[in-house]
C-alpha positions in Angstrom: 0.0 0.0 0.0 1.3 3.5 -1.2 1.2 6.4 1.6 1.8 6.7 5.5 -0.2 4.8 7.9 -0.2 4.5 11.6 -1.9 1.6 13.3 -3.1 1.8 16.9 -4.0 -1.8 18.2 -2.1 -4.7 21.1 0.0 -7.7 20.9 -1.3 -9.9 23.7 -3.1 -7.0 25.8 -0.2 -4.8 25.7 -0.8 -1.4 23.7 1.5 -0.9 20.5 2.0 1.2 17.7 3.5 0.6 14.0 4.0 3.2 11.5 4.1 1.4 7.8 5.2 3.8 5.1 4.6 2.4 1.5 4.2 -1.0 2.8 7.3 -0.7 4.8 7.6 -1.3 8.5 9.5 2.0 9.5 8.8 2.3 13.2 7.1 0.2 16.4 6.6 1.1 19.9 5.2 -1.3 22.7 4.2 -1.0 26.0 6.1 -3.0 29.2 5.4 -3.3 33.1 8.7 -1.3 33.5 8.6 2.7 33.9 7.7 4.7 30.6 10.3 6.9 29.8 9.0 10.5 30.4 8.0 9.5 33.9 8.0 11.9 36.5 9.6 11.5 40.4 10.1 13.0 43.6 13.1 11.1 44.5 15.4 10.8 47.4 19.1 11.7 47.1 20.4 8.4 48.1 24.4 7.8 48.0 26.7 9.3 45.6 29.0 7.0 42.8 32.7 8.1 43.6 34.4 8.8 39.7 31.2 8.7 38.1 30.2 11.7 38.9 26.5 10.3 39.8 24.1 9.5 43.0 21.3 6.4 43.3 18.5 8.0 44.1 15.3 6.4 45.4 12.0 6.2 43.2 8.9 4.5 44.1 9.8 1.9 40.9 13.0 1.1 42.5 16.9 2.8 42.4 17.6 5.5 39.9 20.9 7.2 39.0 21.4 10.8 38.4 24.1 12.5 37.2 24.9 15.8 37.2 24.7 16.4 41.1 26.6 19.5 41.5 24.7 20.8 45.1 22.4 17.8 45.8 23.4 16.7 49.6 22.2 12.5 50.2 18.6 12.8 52.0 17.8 15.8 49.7 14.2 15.5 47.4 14.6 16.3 44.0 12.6 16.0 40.7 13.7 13.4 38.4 12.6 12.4 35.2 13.0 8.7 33.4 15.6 9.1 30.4 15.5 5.5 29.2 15.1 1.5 29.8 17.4 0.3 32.3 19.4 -2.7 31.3 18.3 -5.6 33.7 20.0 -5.4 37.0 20.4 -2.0 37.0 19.1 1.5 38.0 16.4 3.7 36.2 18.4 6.3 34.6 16.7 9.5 35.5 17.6 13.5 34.8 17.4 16.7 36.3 17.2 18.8 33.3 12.9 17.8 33.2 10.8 18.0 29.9 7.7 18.4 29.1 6.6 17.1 25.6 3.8 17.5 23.3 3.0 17.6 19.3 4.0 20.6 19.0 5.7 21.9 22.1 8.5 21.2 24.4 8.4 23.3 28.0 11.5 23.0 29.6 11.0 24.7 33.5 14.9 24.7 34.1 15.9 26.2 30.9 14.6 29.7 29.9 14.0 31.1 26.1 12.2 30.6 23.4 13.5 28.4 20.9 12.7 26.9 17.2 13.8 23.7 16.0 16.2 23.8 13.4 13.7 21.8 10.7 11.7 25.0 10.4 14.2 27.1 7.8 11.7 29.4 6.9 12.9 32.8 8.6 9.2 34.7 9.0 7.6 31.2 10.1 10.4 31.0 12.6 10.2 34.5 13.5 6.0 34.3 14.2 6.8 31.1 16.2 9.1 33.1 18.3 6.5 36.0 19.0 3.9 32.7 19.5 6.1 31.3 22.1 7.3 34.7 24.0 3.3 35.6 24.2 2.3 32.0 25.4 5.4 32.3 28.0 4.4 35.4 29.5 3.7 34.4 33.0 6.0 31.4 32.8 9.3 31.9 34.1 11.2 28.5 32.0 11.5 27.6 28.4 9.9 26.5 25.6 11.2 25.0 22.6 8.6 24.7 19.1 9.1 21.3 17.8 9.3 21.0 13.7 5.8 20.2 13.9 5.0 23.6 13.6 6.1 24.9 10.5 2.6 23.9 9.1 0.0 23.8 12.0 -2.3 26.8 12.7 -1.3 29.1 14.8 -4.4 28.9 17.3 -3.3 24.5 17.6 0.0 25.3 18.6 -1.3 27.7 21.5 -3.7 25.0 22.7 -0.8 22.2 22.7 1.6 25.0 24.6 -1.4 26.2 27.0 -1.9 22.1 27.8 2.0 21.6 28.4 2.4 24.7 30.6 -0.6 23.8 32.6 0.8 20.3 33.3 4.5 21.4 34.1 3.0 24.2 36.3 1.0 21.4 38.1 4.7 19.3 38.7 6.6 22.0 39.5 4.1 23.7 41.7 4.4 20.1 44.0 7.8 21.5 45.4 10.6 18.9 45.9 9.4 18.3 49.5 8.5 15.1 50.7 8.0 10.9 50.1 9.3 9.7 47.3 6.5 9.6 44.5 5.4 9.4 41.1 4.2 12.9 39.8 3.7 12.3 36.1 3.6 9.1 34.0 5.3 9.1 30.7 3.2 8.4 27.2 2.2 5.4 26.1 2.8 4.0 22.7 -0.2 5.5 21.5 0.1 8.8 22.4 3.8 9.0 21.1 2.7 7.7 17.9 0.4 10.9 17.7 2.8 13.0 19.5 6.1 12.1 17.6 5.5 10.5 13.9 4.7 12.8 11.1 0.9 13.1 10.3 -0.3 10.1 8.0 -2.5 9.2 5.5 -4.5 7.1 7.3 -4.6 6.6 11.1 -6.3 3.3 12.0 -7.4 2.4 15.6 -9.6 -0.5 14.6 -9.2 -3.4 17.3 -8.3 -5.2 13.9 -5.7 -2.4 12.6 -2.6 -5.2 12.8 -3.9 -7.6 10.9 -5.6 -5.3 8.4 -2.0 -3.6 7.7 0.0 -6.8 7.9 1.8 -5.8 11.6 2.9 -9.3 12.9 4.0 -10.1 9.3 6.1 -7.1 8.7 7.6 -7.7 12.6 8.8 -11.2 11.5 11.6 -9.9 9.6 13.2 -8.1 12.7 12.8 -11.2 14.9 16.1 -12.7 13.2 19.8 -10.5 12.4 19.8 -10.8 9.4 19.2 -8.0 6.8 19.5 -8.1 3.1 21.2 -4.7 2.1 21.1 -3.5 -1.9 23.7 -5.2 -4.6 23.4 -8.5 -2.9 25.5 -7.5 0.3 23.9 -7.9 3.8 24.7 -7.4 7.5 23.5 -9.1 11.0 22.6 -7.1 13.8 23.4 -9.3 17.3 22.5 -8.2 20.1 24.9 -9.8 22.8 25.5 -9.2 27.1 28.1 -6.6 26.4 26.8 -4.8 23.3 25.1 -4.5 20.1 27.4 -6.3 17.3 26.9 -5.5 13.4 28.8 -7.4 10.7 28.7 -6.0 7.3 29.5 -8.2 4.2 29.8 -7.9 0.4 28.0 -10.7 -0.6 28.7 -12.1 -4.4 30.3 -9.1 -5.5 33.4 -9.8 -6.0 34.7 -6.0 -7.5 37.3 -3.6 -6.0 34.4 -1.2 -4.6 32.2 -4.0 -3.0 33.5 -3.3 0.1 32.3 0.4 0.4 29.4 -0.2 -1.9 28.3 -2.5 1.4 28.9 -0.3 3.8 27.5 2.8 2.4 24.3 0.2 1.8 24.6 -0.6 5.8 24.9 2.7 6.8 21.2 3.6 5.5 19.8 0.9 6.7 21.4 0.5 10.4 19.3 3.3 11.8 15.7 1.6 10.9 17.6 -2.1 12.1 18.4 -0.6 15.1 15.3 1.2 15.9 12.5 -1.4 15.0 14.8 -4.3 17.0 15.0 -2.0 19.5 18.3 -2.0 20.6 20.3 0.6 22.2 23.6 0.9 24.3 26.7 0.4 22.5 26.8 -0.6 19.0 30.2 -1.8 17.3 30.1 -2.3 13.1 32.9 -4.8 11.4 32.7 -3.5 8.5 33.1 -4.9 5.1 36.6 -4.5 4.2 37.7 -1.2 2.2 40.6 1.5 1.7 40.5 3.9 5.1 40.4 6.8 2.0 37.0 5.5 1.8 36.3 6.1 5.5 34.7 9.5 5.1 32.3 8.7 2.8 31.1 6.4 4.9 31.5 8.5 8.0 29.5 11.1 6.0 26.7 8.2 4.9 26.2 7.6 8.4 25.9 10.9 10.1 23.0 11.5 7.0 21.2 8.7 8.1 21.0 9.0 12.1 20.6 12.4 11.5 17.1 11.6 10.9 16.9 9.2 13.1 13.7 9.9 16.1 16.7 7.7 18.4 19.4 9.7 19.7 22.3 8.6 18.6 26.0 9.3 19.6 28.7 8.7 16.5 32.2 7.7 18.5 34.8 6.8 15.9 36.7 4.1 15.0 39.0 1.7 16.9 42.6 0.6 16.2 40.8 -3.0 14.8 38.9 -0.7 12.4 35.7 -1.1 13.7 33.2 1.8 14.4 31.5 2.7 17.2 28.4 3.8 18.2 26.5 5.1 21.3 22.5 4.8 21.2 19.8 5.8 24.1 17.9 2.7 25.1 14.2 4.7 25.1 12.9 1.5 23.9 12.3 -2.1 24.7 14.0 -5.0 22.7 11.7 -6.6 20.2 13.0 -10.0 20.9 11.4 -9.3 24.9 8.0 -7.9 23.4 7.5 -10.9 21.0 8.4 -13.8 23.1 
């Protein structure tokens, strides 16, 4: 099927999202028991991580560590918010630095301004999203930042979604950090980022039978294995093991002298949606398909192009002495392999 479609609908009871785009699975999000990233703490200053620069902190889900703590004494309250999944057998990693996050708005209470998001290139749109903001903001002493999102929704929607946000954060911050640990906010669900976060589609289905009308479990079946057939007959498995996230890259049956790149340049495009969809996060190491380190910039360049649109954020580290590259990706969702089992 041609177009953009986003299908609201449950795998076993548990609320999902998938976002097809001309057939093609491009994103999934699923719901767990653990705590939604997003979610909102008082928590308890609890002991401090000596060369780490961190503190455990108390939540009512269990440990957290914060880092950052420049001025937080142990015993002290402070707001936290859930950054990501924790890997099993270790603490919720929370923030300080708290947001709160909409379609079309992002109000940050502990960092003032008004800012646009880079998307929007259009100088008078972004200058009438400025004097939007600073008018909304008026009697609100943080930030706000205008997500892309803007750049082609009515003025008068955008004012609702900030009005909504600021409301909420008010409510939060206005529950001073005094007091019992507790949870103040719970992060979105898989439906609500769906509408909140993935571009507007064609058609938005939230039949009860919305997977199986759109092919859902089918499309998932190819990410339930590692590996992925890239363009010109090369490929590359994505393994998941304790330590990290291990890609191999190879050529295939081409047997010429720019195979090599032609296979990396092909895994480069594709790694970000591999990655995403499997949902895997944490460190990431590619072993590469063999080719002339002259060639490394184009593939260096490749790769920033693709995670660059990437909705996961992802760090770019560099290579190693063995030639491999590196990578460094948030864990803000759960592994398929978990969700499907």
């Amino acid at each position: 099927m041609k177009g953009r479609v986003i299908a609201l609908g449950h795998l076993d009871d548990v609320e999902a999202a998938a976002l097809i785009e001309d057939g093609q699975l491009v994103d999934f999000l699923t719901e767990s028991d653990l705590p939604r990233p997003g979610t909102l703490y008082r928590a308890i200053a609890d002991r401090p991580v000596k060369g780490q620069g961190g503190m455990f902190v108390k939540t009512p889900d269990g440990a957290g560590f914060l880092r950052n703590i420049k001025g937080l004494g142990v015993g002290k309250p402070v707001l936290v918010q859930v950054t990501g999944y924790a890997e099993p057998g270790k603490a919720i990693p929370v923030t300080a630095r708290l947001l709160f996050k909409s379609r079309y708005a992002i109000v940050t209470p502990r960092a003032p301004g008004v800012n646009v998001s880079r998307a929007i290139r259009d100088d008078d749109r972004r200058d009438a999203l400025v004097v939007l903001g600073k008018t909304a903001m008026q009697d609100w002493e943080g930030g706000l930042i205008l997500r892309s999102s803007c750049a082609e929704a009515e003025d008068n929607v955008i004012a609702e979604d900030i009005a909504q946000m600021l409301s909420v954060a008010a409510q939060v911050m206005g529950d001073a950090e005094e007091g019992q640990t507790e949870k103040l906010l719970d992060g979105d669900g898989p439906h609500v980022l769906a509408w909140r976060d993935w571009p507007q589609a064609d058609v938005w289905s939230e039949d009860e039978k919305s997977f199986e009308n759109y092919g859902v479990l089918d499309l998932l079946e190819d990410f339930m294995h590692p590996h992925v057939n890239l363009s010109g007959g090369a490929s590359m498995c994505v393994e998941p093991t304790r330590a990290l996230i291990a890609v191999d890259v190879n050529t295939g049956t081409d047997m010429s002298g720019s195979a090599g790149l032609k296979a990396n340049l092909a895994a480069a495009q594709a790694l970000p949606r591999a990655l995403r969809i499997r949902g895997l996060g944490g460190q990431v190491v590619l072993d590469l398909a063999p080719m002339p380190k002259r060639d490394r910039r184009a593939f260096e360049s490749a790769l920033r192009g693709a995670f660059r649109k990437d909705s996961v954020e992802t760090t770019l580290v560099g290579w190693t002495p063995l030639g491999h590259y590196e990578l460094q990706r948030k864990r803000d969702r759960l592994p398929l392999a978990k969700v499907m089992t």
